[in-house]
C-alpha positions as CSV (number, residue, x, y, z in Angstrom):
1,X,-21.6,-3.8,8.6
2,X,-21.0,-7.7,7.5
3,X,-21.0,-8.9,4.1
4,X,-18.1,-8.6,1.0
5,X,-16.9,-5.7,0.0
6,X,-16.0,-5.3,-3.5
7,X,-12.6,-3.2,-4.3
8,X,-14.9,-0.9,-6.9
9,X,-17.0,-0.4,-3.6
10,X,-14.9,1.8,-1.9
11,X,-12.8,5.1,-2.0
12,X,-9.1,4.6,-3.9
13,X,-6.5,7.0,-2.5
14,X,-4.0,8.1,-5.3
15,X,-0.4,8.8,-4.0
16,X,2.5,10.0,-6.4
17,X,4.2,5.7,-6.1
18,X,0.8,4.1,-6.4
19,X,-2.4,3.5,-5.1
20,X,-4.5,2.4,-2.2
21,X,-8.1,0.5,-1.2
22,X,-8.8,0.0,2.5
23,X,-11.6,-2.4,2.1
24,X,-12.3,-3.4,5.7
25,X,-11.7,-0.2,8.3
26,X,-13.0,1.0,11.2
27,X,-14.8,3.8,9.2
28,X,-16.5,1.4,6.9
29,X,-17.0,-1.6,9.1
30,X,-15.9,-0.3,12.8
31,X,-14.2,-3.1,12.9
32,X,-10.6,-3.6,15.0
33,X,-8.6,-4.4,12.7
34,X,-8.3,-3.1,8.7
35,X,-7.5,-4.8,5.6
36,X,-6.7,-3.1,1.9
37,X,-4.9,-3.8,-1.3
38,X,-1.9,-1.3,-1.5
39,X,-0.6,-1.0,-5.1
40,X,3.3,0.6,-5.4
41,X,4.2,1.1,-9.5
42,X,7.0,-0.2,-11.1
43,X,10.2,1.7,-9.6
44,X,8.6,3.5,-7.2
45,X,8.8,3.2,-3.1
46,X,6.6,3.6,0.0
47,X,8.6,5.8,1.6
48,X,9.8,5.4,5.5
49,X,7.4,5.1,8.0
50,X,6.2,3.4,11.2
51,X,2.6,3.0,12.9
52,X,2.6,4.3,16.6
53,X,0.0,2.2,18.0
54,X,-0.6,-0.8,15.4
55,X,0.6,-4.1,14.1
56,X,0.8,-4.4,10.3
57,X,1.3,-7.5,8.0
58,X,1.6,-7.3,4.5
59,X,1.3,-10.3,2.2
60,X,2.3,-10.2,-1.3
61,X,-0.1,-10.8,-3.9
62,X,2.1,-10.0,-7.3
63,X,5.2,-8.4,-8.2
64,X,8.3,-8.0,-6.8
65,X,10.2,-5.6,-4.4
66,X,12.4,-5.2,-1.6
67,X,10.8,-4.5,2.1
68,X,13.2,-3.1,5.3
69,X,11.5,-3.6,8.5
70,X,13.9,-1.8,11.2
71,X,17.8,-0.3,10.9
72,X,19.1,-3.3,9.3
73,X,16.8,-5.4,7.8
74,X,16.2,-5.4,4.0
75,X,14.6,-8.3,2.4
76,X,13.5,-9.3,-1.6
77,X,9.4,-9.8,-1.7
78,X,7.6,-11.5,-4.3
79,X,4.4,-13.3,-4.4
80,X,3.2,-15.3,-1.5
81,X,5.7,-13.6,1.0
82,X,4.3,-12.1,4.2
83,X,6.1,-9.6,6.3
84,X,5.4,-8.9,10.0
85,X,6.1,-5.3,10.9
86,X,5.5,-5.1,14.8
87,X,4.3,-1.7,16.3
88,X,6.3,0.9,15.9
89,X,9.1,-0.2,13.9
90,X,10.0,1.6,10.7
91,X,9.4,0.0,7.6
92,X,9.3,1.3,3.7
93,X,8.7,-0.7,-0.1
94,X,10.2,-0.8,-3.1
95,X,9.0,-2.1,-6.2
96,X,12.6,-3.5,-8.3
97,X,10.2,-5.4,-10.8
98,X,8.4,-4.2,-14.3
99,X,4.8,-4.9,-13.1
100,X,2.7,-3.6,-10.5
101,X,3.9,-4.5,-6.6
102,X,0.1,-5.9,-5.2
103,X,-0.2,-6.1,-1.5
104,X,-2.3,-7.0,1.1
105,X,-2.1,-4.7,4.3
106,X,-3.8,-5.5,7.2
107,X,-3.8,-3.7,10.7
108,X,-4.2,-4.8,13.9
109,X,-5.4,-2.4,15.6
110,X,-7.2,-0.7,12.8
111,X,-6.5,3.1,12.6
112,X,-3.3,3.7,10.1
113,X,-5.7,3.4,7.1
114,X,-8.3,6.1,8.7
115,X,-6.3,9.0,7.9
116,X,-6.1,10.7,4.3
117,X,-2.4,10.6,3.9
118,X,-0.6,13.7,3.6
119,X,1.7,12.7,0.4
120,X,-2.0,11.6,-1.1
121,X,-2.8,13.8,-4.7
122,X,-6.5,12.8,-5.2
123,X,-9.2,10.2,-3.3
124,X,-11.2,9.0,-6.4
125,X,-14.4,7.7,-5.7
126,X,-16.2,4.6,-5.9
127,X,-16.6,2.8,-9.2
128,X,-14.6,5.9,-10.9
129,X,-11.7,4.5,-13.0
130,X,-8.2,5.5,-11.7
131,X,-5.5,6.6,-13.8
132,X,-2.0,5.3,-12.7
133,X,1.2,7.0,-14.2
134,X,5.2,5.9,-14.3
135,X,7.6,8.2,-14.6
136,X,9.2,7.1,-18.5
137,X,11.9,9.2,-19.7
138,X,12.3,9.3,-23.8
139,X,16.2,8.3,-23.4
140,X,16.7,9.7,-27.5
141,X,15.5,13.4,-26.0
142,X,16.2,13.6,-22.7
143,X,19.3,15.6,-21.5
């Protein structure tokens, strides 16, 4: 399959610190290497993680964060940053702003994105609208 694909085109996978669309993947294109927007919410991290048998780049879009790429390597993100996370090194995000953290994932070789992910709570499909939540605490009630 050539052509554009459209982010309301495909499958968004809803995970308890934000959201993902993998718009270019081996299951949609067969291509060899994937591309999505990853979405992480305000205060909320990607937790620790690595990918076995792929590269992955991530360029930011909006937002800011912090991104560790190995034991001792933790850097601030904002827009127009790209990290290069080589195969098999761990790596994790954290949003530290007020808005949404947008980034651009890509894969080389495509596979990481195949995979529902375990810590996933619901794939909502195509063109459905997607409801996002942050955890606010009501600081008058809480205890």
């Amino acid at each position: 399959m050539t052509g554009v694909v459209n982010a309301n085109d495909v499958e968004t996978t809803v995970l308890s610190w934000g959201v993902a669309k993998w718009l270019v993947s081996q299951k949609t294109h067969g291509s060899t290497l994937s591309c999505g927007e990853v979405v992480v919410l305000p205060g909320k991290s990607h937790e620790w993680h690595d990918h076995p048998e792929s590269d992955e780049i991530v360029y930011v879009l909006s937002g800011h964060g912090s991104f560790g790429v190995g034991e001792n390597l933790r850097m601030p993100i904002g827009p127009g940053d790209a990290v290069y996370v080589p195969t098999g090194v761990g790596h994790d995000s954290h949003n530290t702003g007020w808005e949404p953290l947008r980034l651009l994932v890509m894969y080389s070789p495509a596979g990481p994105e195949s995979g529902t992910p375990e810590t996933a709570h619901l794939i909502v499909a195509p063109g459905e609208p997607v409801l996002m939540h942050t955890d606010v605490v009501d600081t008058e009630t809480a205890p």
